[in-house]
C-alpha positions, 0 to 999 in steps of 0.5 A: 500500500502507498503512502502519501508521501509516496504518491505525492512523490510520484505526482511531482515526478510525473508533473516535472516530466511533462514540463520537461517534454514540454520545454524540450518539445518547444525548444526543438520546435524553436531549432528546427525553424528554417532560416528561408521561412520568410524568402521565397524564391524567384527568376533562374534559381536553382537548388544549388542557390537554395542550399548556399544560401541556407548553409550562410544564414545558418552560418549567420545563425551560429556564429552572429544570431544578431545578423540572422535576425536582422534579416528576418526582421526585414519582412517576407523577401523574394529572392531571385537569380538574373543572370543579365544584371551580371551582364552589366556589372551588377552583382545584386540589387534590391526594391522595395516592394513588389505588389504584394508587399514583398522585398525583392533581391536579385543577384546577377551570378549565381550564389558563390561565382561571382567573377569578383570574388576569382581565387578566393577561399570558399569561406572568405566568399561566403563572408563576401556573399553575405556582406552582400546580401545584408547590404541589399536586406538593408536598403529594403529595410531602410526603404520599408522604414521610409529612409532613402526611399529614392535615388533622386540624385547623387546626394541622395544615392550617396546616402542611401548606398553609404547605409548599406556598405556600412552594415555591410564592412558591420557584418564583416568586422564581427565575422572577423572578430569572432574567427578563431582561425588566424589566417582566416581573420587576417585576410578578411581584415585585409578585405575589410581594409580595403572596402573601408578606404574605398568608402573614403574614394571618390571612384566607389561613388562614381562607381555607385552613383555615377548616373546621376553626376552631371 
C-alpha cells in the first residue's frame, strides 16, 4: 500500500516530466525553424542557390544570431537569380516592394561565382556573399522604414548606398572578430581594409552613383 508521501512523490515526478517534454518539445520546435521561412524564391534559381544560401544564414545563425535576425526582421523577401544584371556589372540589387508587399533581391551570378570574388577561399566568399546580401536586406529595410526611399540624385544615392556598405564592412568586422582561425581573420581584415578606404574614394561613388553626376 502507498503512502502519501509516496504518491505525492510520484505526482511531482510525473508533473516535472511533462514540463520537461514540454520545454524540450518547444525548444526543438524553436531549432528546427528554417532560416528561408520568410524568402521565397524567384527568376533562374536553382537548388544549388537554395542550399548556399541556407548553409550562410545558418552560418549567420551560429556564429552572429544578431545578423540572422536582422534579416528576418526585414519582412517576407523574394529572392531571385538574373543572370543579365551580371551582364552589366551588377552583382545584386534590391526594391522595395513588389505588389504584394514583398522585398525583392536579385543577384546577377549565381550564389558563390561571382567573377569578383576569382581565387578566393570558399569561406572568405561566403563572408563576401553575405556582406552582400545584408547590404541589399538593408536598403529594403531602410526603404520599408521610409529612409532613402529614392535615388533622386547623387546626394541622395550617396546616402542611401553609404547605409548599406556600412552594415555591410558591420557584418564583416564581427565575422572577423569572432574567427578563431588566424589566417582566416587576417585576410578578411585585409578585405575589410580595403572596402573601408574605398568608402573614403571618390571612384566607389562614381562607381555607385555615377548616373546621376552631371
Amino acid at each position: 500500500m502507498q503512502t502519501t508521501a509516496s504518491k505525492l512523490g510520484k505526482f511531482f515526478f510525473i508533473a516535472l516530466s511533462i514540463i520537461v517534454l514540454v520545454s524540450v518539445t518547444r525548444t526543438d520546435a524553436a531549432a528546427s525553424a528554417d532560416v528561408l521561412d520568410n524568402i521565397t524564391f524567384a527568376g533562374g534559381y536553382t537548388q544549388e542557390d537554395v542550399a548556399y544560401l541556407r548553409t550562410n544564414l545558418q552560418l549567420l545563425q551560429t556564429r552572429l544570431p544578431a545578423w540572422q535576425q536582422y534579416v528576418a526582421q526585414a519582412g517576407t523577401i523574394v529572392f531571385a537569380i538574373d543572370l543579365s544584371e551580371g551582364a552589366h556589372g551588377r552583382a545584386a540589387t534590391a526594391k522595395c516592394c513588389d505588389a504584394q508587399g514583398r522585398g525583392v533581391i536579385t543577384f546577377g551570378f549565381h550564389l558563390g561565382q561571382s567573377p569578383d570574388d576569382a581565387g578566393q577561399t570558399p569561406e572568405a566568399k561566403q563572408v563576401a556573399f553575405i556582406g552582400t546580401f545584408i547590404h541589399e536586406v538593408t536598403h529594403i529595410r531602410d526603404q520599408r522604414s521610409g529612409r532613402f526611399a529614392a535615388k533622386t540624385d547623387y546626394k541622395s544615392c550617396v546616402a542611401a548606398e553609404k547605409s548599406g556598405l556600412e552594415k555591410q564592412l558591420q557584418v564583416k568586422r564581427e565575422f572577423a572578430a569572432a574567427n578563431s582561425d588566424a589566417a582566416f581573420a587576417m585576410a578578411l581584415n585585409q578585405q575589410i581594409s580595403a572596402e573601408a578606404s574605398a568608402l573614403m574614394s571618390r571612384g566607389l561613388w562614381q562607381q555607385y552613383c555615377g548616373a546621376f553626376i552631371d
